[in-house]
N, C-alpha and C positions, 0 to 999 in steps of 0.2 A: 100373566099366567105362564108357567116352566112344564110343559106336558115333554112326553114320547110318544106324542101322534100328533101330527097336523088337523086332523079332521078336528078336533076339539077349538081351531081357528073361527069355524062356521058360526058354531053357535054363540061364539065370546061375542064374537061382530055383531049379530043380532041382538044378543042379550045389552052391549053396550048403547047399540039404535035406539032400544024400545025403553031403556033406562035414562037415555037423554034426549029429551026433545027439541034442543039447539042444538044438536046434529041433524047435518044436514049433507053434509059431503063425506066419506069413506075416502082416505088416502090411507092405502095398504102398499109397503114397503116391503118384497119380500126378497131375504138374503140366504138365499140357497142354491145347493149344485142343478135341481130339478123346477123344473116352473111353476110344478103344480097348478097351473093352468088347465088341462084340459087332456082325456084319457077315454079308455072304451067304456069305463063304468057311466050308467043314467045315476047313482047313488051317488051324494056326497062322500068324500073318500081323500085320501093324501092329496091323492095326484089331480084333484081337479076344483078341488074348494075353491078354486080363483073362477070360474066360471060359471059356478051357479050363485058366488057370491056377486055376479056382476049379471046374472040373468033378475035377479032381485029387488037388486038397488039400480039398475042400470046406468045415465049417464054420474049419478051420483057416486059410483064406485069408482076411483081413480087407484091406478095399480103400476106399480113399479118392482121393476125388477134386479135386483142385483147381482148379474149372471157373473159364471164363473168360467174364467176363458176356454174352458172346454167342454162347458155344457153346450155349444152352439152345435158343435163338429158330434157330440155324445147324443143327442138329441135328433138328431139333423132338422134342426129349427128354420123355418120357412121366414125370410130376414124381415120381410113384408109385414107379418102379423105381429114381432117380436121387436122391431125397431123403434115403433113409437115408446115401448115400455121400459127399455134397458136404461139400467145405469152401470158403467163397465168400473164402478169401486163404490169402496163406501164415502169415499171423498163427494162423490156425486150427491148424495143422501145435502139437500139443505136445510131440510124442517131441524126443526132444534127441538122443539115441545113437539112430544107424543100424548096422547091420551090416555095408549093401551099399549104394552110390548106384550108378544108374543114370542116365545123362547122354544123351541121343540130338540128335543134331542137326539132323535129318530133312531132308536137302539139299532133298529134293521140294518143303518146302512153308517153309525156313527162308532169308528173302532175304540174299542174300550181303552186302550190304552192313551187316548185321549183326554177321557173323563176328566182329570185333573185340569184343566183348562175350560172343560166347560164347565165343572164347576167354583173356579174363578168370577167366570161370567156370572153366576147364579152368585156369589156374593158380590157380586157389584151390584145385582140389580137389587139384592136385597138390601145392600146396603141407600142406596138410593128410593128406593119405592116404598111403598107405604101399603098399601094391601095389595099384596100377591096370592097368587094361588099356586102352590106348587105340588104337582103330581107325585107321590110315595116313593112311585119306583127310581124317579129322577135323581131320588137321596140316597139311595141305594146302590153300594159298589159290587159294581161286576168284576168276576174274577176271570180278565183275559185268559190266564195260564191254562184254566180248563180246554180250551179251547185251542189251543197249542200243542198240546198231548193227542186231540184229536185228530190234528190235521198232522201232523208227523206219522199216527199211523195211518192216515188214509194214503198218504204221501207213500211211505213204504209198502203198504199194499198194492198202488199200482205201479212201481218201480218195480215190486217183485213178479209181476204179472205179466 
């Protein structure tokens, strides 16, 4: 599945549980600047779907994190809670066979002028994978320049201020 939200993680994972019954373990591999782990919302949400997906399934949930060397310092991450989970590359990553990739491309905080690399990534997975699911908007190109013209004038306006 190729979404622009993480919350659409939650249900993949249950919907994949309740569709296989020789599942039995949850190994979730996540590769992001943010841990989505755990936040002030009690609602499933970006930023904490790893926590209610492990209040769930509990020891059965096994969760991996592949932090990016400045979400520790960006977060100010307590090493205690976070140390068992980390993998400090993708190198670290051993499983070979996946079941499920999950792709997010999180427009909020992913710069458009990027796009063209992730989606690279989106034709790799398509070229690899066999049923996907991929979100509308994901196909869809944003046009950074809009957004350059805006911030030039906001730029100017508080320069002239």
């Amino acid at each position: 599945m190729i979404t622009n939200s993480h919350v659409f993680i939650y249900d993949l994972i249950h919907d994949c549980m309740e569709k296989n019954d020789h599942y039995k373990d949850i190994r979730c591999i996540n590769i992001d600047l943010h841990h989505d782990f755990v936040n002030d919302s009690e609602e499933v949400d970006c930023g904490n779907w790893i926590s209610h997906l492990y209040k769930d399934y509990g020891d059965h949930f096994k969760f991996n994190w592949v932090v990016n060397p400045i979400s520790r310092e960006m977060f100010d991450l307590n090493e205690e809670i976070f140390d068992k989970t980390l993998l400090k590359s993708l190198a670290d990553i051993k499983i070979k066979d996946f079941d499920v990739v999950f792709l997010c491309r999180s427009d909020n905080f992913f710069a458009p002028h990027l796009d063209p690399y992730f989606d690279e990534i989106v034709r790799l997975i398509e070229s690899r994978f066999h049923d996907i699911r991929i979100e509308k908007s994901v196909n869809e190109v944003r046009d950074y320049r809009k957004y350059d013209s805006m911030y030039e004038k906001l730029h100017r306006s508080l320069k002239n201020s």
